[in-house]
N, C-alpha and C positions, 0 to 999 in steps of 0.2 A: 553244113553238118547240123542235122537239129542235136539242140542242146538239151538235156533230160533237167526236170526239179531240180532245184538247187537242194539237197538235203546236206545241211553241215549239222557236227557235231564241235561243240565249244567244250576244249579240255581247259582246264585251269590243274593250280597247285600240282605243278609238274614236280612232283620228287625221283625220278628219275636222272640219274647222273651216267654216263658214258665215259670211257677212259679216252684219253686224247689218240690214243695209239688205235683206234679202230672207230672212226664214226662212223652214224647212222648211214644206210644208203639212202639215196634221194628218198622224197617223199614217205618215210617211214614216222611215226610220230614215236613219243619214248616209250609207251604203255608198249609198246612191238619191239622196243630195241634188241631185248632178250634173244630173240628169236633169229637176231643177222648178226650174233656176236662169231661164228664160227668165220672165220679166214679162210679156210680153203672149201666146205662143203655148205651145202644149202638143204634141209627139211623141210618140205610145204609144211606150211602149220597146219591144217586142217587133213591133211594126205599123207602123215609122216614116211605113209612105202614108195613116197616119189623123191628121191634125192638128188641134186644138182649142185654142177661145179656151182661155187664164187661168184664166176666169170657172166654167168649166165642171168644174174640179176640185174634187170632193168635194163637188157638187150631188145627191147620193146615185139619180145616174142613170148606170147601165153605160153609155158609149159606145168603149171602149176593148176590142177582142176580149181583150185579154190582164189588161181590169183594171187597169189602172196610171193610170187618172183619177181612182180612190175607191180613194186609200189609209186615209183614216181612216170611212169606212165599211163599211156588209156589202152594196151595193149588188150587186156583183160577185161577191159568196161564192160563186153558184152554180156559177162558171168552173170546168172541169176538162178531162183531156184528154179527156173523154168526152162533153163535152156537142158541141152541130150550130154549124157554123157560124152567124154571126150576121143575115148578109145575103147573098141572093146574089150578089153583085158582087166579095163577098169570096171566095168560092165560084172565080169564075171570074181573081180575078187571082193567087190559090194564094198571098196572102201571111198568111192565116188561122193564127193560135196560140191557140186553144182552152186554154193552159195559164196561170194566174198570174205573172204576172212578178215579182210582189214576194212575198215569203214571210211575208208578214202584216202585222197592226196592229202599227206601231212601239211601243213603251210605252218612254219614258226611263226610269221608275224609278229617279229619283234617290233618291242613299242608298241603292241595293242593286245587282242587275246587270239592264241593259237586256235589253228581248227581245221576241220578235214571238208576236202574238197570233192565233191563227186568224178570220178574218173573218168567220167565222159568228158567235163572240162580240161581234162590237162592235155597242155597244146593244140588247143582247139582254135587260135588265134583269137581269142578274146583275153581281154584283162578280166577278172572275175576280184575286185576290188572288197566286195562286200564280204567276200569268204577267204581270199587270199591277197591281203594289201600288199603283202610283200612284192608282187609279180614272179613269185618263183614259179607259179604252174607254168607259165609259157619260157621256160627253161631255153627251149630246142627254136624259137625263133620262129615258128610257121609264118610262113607270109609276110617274113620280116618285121613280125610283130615283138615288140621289146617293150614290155612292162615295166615301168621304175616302180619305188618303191615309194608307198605312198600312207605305211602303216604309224609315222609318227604325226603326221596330220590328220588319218582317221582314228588315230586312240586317241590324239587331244579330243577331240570332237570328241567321239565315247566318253572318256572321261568325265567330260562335263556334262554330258546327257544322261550318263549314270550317277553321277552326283544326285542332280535334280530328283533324278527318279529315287535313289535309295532318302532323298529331304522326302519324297511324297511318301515313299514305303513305309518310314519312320513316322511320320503322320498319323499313317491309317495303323500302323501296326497300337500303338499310344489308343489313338480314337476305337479302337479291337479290346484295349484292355480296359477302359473306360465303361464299356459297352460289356464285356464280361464280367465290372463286379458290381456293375448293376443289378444284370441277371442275377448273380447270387443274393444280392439284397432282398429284389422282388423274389426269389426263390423263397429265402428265409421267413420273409413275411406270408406267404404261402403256407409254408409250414406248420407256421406261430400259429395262424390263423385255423387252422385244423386244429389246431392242440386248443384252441380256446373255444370252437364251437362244440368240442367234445364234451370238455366241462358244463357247456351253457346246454347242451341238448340234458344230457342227464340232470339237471335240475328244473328244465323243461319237463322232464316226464314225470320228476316228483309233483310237480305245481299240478299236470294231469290229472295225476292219480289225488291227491287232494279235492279238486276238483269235480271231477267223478262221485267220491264221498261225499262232497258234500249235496249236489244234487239229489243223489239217493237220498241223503235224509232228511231234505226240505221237501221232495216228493213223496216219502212218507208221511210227514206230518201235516201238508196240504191236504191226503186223502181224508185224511180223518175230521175235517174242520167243516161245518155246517155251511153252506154255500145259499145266499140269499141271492136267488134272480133277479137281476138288472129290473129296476121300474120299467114300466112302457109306458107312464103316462097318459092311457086311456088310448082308446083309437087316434084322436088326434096327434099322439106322440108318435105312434105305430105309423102314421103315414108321413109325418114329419120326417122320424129319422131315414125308412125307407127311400123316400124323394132328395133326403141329401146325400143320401149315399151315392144314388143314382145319379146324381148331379157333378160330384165330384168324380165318380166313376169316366162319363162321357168329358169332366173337361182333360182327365189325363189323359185317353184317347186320344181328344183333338192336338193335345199338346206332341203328345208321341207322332202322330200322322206328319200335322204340319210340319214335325223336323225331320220325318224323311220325306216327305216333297221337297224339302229346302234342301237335302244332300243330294236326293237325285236330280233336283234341275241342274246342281252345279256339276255333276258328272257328267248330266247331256252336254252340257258348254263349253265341258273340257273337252270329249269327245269331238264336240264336231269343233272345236280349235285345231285337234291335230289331227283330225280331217283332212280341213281347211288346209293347211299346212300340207300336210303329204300330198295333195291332190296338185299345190304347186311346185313342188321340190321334188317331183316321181322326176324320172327321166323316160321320157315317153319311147325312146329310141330302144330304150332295155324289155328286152323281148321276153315278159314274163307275167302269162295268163294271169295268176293269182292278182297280180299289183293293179295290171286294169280292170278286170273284173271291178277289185275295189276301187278304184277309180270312177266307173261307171257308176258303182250302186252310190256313192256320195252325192254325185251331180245328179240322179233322179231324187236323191233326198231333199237335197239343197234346193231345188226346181218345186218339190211341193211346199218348201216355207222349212229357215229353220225356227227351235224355239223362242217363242215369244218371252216378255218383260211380265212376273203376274199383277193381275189387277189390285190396282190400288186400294180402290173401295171394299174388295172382297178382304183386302190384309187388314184395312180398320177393321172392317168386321168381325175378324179374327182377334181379334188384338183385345176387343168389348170383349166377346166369351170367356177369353182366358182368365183376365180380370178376378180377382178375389172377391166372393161372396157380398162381404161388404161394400165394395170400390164399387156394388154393382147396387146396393140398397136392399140388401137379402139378411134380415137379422134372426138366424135359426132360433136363438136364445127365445125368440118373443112365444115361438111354439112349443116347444122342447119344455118339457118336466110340469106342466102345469096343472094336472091332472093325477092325483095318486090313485096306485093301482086297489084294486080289493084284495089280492093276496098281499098290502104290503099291511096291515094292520096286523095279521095273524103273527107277524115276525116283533110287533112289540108288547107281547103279552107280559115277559119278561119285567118289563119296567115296569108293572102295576105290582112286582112283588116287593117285601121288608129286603136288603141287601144280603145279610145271613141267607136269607132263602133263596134271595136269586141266584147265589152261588153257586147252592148244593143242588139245584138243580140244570145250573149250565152244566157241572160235573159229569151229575147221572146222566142227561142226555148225551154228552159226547162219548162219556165210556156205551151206552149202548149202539151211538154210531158204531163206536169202533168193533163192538163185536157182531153188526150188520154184515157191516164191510166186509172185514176177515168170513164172514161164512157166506159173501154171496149173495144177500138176502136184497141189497141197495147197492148201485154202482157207485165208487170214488166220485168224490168233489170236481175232479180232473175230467171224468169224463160226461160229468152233470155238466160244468158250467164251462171247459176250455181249463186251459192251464193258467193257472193264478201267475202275478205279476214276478214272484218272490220265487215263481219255478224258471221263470222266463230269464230275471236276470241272472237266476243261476246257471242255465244253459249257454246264456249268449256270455258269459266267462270260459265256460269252457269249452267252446265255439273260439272263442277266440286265443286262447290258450292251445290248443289242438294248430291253429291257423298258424301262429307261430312257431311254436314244435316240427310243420312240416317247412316251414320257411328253410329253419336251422337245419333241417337234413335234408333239403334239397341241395344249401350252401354246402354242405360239407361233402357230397356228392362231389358238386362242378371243384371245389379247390382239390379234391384229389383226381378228379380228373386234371387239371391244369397240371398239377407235379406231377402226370404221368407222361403230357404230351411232350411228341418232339419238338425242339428248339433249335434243335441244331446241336452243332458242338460248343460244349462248355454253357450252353442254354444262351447261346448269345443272341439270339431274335427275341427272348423274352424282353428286352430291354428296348427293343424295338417294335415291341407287337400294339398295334393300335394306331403308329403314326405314320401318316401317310406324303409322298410325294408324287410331283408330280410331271409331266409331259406336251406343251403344246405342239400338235402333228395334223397340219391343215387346218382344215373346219373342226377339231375335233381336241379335249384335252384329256389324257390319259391319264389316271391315277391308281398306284399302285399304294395300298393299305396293308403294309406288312402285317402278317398269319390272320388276315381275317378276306380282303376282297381285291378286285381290280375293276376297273369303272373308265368307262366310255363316256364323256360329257361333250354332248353337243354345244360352241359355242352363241350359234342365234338362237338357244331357245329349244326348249323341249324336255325330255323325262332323262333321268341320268341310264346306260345301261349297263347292266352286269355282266362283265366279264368272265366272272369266274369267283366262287368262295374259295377259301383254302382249305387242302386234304391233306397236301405230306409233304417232305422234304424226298428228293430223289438226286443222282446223280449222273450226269448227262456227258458225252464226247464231245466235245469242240476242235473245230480246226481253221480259226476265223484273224483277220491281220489286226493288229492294233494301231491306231493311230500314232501319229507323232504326238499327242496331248498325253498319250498310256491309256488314250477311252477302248478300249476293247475287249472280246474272251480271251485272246489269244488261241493257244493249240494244248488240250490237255482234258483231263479230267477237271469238269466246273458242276457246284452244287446248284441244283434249283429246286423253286419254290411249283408245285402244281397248285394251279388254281381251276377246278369242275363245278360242272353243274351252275353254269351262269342262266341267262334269258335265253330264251328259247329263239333260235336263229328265223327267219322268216324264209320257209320252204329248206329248214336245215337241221344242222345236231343245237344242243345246249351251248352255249360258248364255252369258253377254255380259253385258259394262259400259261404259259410255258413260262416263267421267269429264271433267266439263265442268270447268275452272278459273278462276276469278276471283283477283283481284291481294286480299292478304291478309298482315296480318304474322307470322299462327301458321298453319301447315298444318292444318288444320281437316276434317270432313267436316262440311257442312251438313244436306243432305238428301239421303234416298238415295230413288228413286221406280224401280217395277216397270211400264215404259211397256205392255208389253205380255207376255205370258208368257215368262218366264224373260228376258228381257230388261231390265237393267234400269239407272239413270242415275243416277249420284253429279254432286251441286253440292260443289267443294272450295276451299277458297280456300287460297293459298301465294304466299309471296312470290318462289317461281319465276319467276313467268307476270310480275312489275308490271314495267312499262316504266320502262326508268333515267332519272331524273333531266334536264331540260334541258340541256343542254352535254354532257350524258356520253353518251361513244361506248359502243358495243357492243365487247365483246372479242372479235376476230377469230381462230377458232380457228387454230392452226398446225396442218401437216400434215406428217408424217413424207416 
């Protein structure tokens, strides 16, 4: 006889009581008792227009569409919502329930914990120990099969294996709330921290606006200021200064060049390392154009030379150029200013006058600049001679002033972003966001970085890869066994973490990671499984995800 899934149901906290004067019939648990209290008559529970003697309960004959006559038989096992009605009559009055109304063989299981037994097992001539320690389902002896009773040795065992487990529950549940008022800490300082970049921006914008004025009115009064052109020294100056320009110009050049030749020969190095590498690590067996193609084009590169070591004597050489002016016997100063210009005399007529005079006539001149100016007649100082030093450092303050201003409203940006993201419940990944554990699985070590990434580390050597950044919290169906240690999902509704948009798979999608969570007192990776290419599913357990404690409430996040 094949035997169907074991599906039991574990009743506890029996409050149901029965009077001595009428017990349960076989196989009924107490939640049903209700329902076989009548002595002489019987109601299908689910078909109350089918009524029968007493007599006829658990005469291991279906008369019941729903099964509720043969609780302690497998008379009715075959009931489903798919099997035909049972009579036409029932057909035609539509009060037909093709579904079981009891959810199995009762087993008391005293000395351990009660629970229902699928009705295919009962008297099936096996012991079914794990769901009925008592041996009551083989009641009827099939095959001279007699089951003892074996449930105060399986509840000691229980017992102590539930112990263990509610020492680890009470662990992670602790390690949960540890981990919750952290989050609220880090929350708080979130908060703070927005209330205080508020402040610091808005005095940020007064120092701006200060700022602002004050350049306006040091580019005011620059306009107006006589502006004497830089000597040149005579021609010998004029090609002086040009030639150091020009000198200084070609060594920044050479300095720039030479440090991206030094970045790109070490890029070709790396490159053809892991070349090198992949060309001995392919598996030549794996039947995929792309890899030998690249395979091929490496070994005609490698075949014409790879990169060389650069010449020595060309790096001295380089090394002389760069050399400061002096270090090389170049003393500008010797050429530089020797020579006064002919317009620089006209600028000291000034000094040949009594001081009262020279006064009133630096005065007159400047008030007639100033009404040049204003009418158009002579362009500003500014754009005669470039912007004075005194305009310059007033810009590069409020250059820098601005720079910081947007610094502070960039931050205050990401912290309310951050107090908006999910966390989970109770914000309890906050507390965990940034620290990472980890997986060794072959050649290969797995690292998951709570709400930021998941990472593939090759251990001989090579580039780390990306599995996946994180996008959101979701929630997944599981129906998976757990170890004897408690490492597993179990069977239920489990939160996980999505992790998209990893490295781009080679001939594939982007990677991805599924991280499913179970309740756990050490953050753990258990197993990590590749469901389909580059796709792939971490089992973690953490005492994030374990539900608190009876009586304890959840902590209600506050919101700004």
């Amino acid at each position: 006889m094949m035997r169907a899934a074991a599906v039991f149901v574990f009743v506890s906290h029996i409050t149901f009581s029965i009077a001595a004067d009428s017990p349960r019939p076989r196989g009924v648990g107490p939640d049903f008792a209700k329902f076989y209290k009548d002595q002489t008559d019987f109601t299908c529970i689910s078909a109350p227009h089918v009524k029968l003697a007493i007599s006829r309960i658990n005469d291991d004959f279906c008369d019941c569409p729903d099964g509720s006559d043969e609780p302690g038989t497998s008379a009715c096992s075959h009931i489903s919502s798919l099997s035909p009605p049972s009579t036409p009559g029932d057909v035609s009055s539509g009060n037909v329930n093709a579904s079981l109304a009891l959810p199995g063989y009762y087993c008391k299981n005293k000395g351990h914990q009660p629970s229902y037994l699928p009705f295919t097992n009962v008297n099936d001539g096996v012991c079914d120990y794990e769901l009925c320690c008592d041996g009551s389902d083989e009641w009827a002896g099939v095959g001279k099969v007699k089951c003892e009773d074996k449930c105060k040795d399986i509840g000691a065992k229980w017992r102590k294996q539930d112990e263990i487990r509610q020492r680890a529950l009470s662990a992670a549940n602790k390690r949960r709330n540890e981990l919750v008022t952290e989050s609220a800490r880090l929350r708080r300082e979130v908060a703070d921290r927005i209330k205080s970049l508020g402040e610091e921006i808005k005095g940020a914008e007064l120092k701006v606006q200060g700022l602002e004025e004050d350049l306006a009115e040091i580019e005011r009064q620059e306009r107006t200021k006589v502006v004497k052109a830089e000597s040149t020294g005579g021609r010998l100056g004029v090609l002086t200064g040009l030639a150091k320009a020009r000198i200084e110009e070609l060594k920044v050049n050479l300095v720039a060049v030479r440090g991206e030749r030094d970045a790109g020969y070490e890029r070709v190095k790396k490159l053809e390392d892991i070349l090198a590498a992949f060309k001995e690590e392919y598996n030549p067996n794996f039947n995929d154009e792309g890899v030998k193609t690249a395979v091929r084009a490496w070994e005609d590169y490698a075949a014409a030379g790879r990169l060389g070591e650069p010449d020595t004597q060309i790096e001295q050489d380089l090394d002389e150029m760069t050399k400061s002016d002096e270090e090389n016997g170049l003393n500008w100063a010797e050429y530089e200013g020797q020579q006064e210009g002919d317009v620089d005399v006209l600028y000291k007529f000034e000094e040949y006058l009594p001081a009262g005079l020279r006064d009133w006539v630096d005065k007159k001149l400047r008030d007639l600049r100033v009404m040049l100016i204003e009418n158009g007649i002579i362009a500003p100082a500014s754009e005669q001679g470039g912007e004075s030093q005194a305009v310059k450092d007033a810009r590069e303050r409020l250059n820098l002033a601005n720079t910081e201003l947007n610094g502070q409203r960039t931050s205050l940006d990401q912290h309310k972003e951050d107090l908006e993201k999910d966390y989970g419940p109770d914000d309890v990944f906050r507390a965990l966001k940034g620290q990472c554990i980890s997986k060794d699985a072959g050649e290969y070590t797995y690292e998951l970085c709570w709400m930021e990434k998941t990472v593939q580390k090759k251990k001989r050597g090579g580039g780390d890869t990306n599995m996946g950044n994180f996008m959101r919290i979701e929630s997944i169906e599981v129906d998976e066994d757990v170890d004897q240690d408690g490492k597993g999902l179990g069977s239920g509704v489990r939160m996980a973490l999505k992790y998209e948009n990893g490295l781009q798979c080679w001939n594939g999608p982007q990677r991805s990671t599924t991280v499913v969570l179970a309740c756990a007192a050490e953050d753990e990776i258990w197993k990590i499984i590749e469901e389909e290419k580059c796709v792939y599913r971490m089992e973690v357990g953490t005492a994030a995800v374990c539900e608190p404690a009876p009586g304890e409430k959840r902590h209600v996040r506050d919101e700004l």
